[in-house]
C-alpha positions as CSV (number, residue, x, y, z in Angstrom):
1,X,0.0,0.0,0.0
2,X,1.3,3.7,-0.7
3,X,-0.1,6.6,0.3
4,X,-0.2,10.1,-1.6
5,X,2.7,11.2,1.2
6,X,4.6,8.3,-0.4
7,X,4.4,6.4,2.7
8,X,4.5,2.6,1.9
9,X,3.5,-0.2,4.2
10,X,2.6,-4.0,3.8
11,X,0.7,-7.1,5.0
12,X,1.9,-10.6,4.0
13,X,-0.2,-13.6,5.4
14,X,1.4,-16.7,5.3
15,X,-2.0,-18.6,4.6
16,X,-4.4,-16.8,2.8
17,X,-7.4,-19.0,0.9
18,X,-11.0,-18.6,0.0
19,X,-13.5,-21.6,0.2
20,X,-15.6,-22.3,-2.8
21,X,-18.5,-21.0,-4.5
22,X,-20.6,-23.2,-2.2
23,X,-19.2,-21.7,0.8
24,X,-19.9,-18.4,-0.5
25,X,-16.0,-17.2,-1.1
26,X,-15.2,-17.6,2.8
27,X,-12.0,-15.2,3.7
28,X,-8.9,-17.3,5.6
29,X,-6.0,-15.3,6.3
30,X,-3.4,-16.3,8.7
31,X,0.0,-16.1,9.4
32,X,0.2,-12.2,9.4
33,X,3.4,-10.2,8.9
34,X,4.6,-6.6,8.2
35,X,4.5,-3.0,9.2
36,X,0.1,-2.0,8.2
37,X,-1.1,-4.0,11.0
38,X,-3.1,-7.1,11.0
39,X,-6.2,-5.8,10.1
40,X,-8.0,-9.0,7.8
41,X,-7.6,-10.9,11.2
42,X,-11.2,-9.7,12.0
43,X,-12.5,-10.2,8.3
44,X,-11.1,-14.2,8.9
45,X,-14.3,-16.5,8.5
46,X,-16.4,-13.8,6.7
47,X,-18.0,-14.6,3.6
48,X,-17.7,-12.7,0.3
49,X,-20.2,-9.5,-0.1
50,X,-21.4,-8.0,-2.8
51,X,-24.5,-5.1,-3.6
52,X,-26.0,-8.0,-5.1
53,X,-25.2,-10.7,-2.5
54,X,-25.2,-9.4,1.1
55,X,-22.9,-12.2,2.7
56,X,-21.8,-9.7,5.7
57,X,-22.3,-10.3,9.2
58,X,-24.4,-6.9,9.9
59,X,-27.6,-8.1,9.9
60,X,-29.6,-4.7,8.8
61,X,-26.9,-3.0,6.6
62,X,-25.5,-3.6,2.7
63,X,-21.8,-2.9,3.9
64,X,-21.3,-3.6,0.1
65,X,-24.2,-0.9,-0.8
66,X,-22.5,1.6,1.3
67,X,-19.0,1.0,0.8
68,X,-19.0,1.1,-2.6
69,X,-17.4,-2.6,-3.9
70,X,-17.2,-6.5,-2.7
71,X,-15.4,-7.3,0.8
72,X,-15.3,-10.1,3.1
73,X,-17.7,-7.4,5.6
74,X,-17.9,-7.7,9.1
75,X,-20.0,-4.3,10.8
76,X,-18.5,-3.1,8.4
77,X,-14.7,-3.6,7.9
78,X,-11.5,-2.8,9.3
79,X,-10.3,-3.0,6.2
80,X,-11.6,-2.6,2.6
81,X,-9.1,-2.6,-0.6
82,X,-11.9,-2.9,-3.0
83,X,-13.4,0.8,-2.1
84,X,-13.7,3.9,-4.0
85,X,-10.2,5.6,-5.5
86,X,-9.7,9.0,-4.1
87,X,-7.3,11.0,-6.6
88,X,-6.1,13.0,-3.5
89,X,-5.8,12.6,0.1
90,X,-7.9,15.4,1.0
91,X,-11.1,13.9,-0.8
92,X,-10.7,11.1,1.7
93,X,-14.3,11.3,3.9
94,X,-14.2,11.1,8.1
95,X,-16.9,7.7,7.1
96,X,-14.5,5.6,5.0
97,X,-16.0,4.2,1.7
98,X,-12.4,4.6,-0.1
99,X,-9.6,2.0,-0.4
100,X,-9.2,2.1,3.4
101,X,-6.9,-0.2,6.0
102,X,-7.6,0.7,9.7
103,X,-4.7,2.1,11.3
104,X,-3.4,4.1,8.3
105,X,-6.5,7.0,8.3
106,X,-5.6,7.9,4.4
107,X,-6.6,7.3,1.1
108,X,-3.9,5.1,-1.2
109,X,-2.3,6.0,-3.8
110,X,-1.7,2.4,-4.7
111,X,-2.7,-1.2,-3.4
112,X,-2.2,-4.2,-4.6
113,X,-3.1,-7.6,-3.3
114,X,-0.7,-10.3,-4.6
115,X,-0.8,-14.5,-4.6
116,X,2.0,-16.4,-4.8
């Protein structure tokens, strides 16, 4: 991740899988290292959602509706890589919908989420 102060930081989990279609795209992430914190340690076990396919553990909310993109939700995230692009830091809203990792309170330049 790299914010528009050119500040970059990093997650690496050393386990990181999602179950089938059947099981709705559940999230497993373990193994966490780096300097962003561990922030998809509270997404673990959450299932895929989506504006069309509320899979998130709030049980009167669209976290997807609201937040702009698909997540692995949970009341509403601690962490969201799939949310709006903000061009600048200062467009970046107090209510996170953007590209958003808790801990870092910015807006990214660049993310990127990598498999190997």
């Amino acid at each position: 991740m790299e914010t528009f102060e050119d500040k970059k930081t990093y997650a690496v989990y050393s386990e990181f899988g999602l179950s089938s279609e059947a099981g709705k795209y559940k999230l497993s992430a373990k193994g966490y290292s780096g300097d962003a914190g561990d922030q998809l340690i509270k997404h673990n076990d959450q299932m895929f959602a989506a504006d069309d396919a509320d899979n998130n553990s709030h049980s009167t909310y669209c976290c997807a509706c609201s937040h702009r993109g698909g997540w692995w939700f949970i009341d509403c995230y601690y962490a969201n890589l799939n949310g709006k692009y903000y061009y600048k830091h200062d467009t970046f809203p107090s209510n996170p919908v953007g590209i958003y990792w808790s801990g870092l309170a910015t807006s990214f330049r660049y993310v990127a989420m990598k498999l190997h």
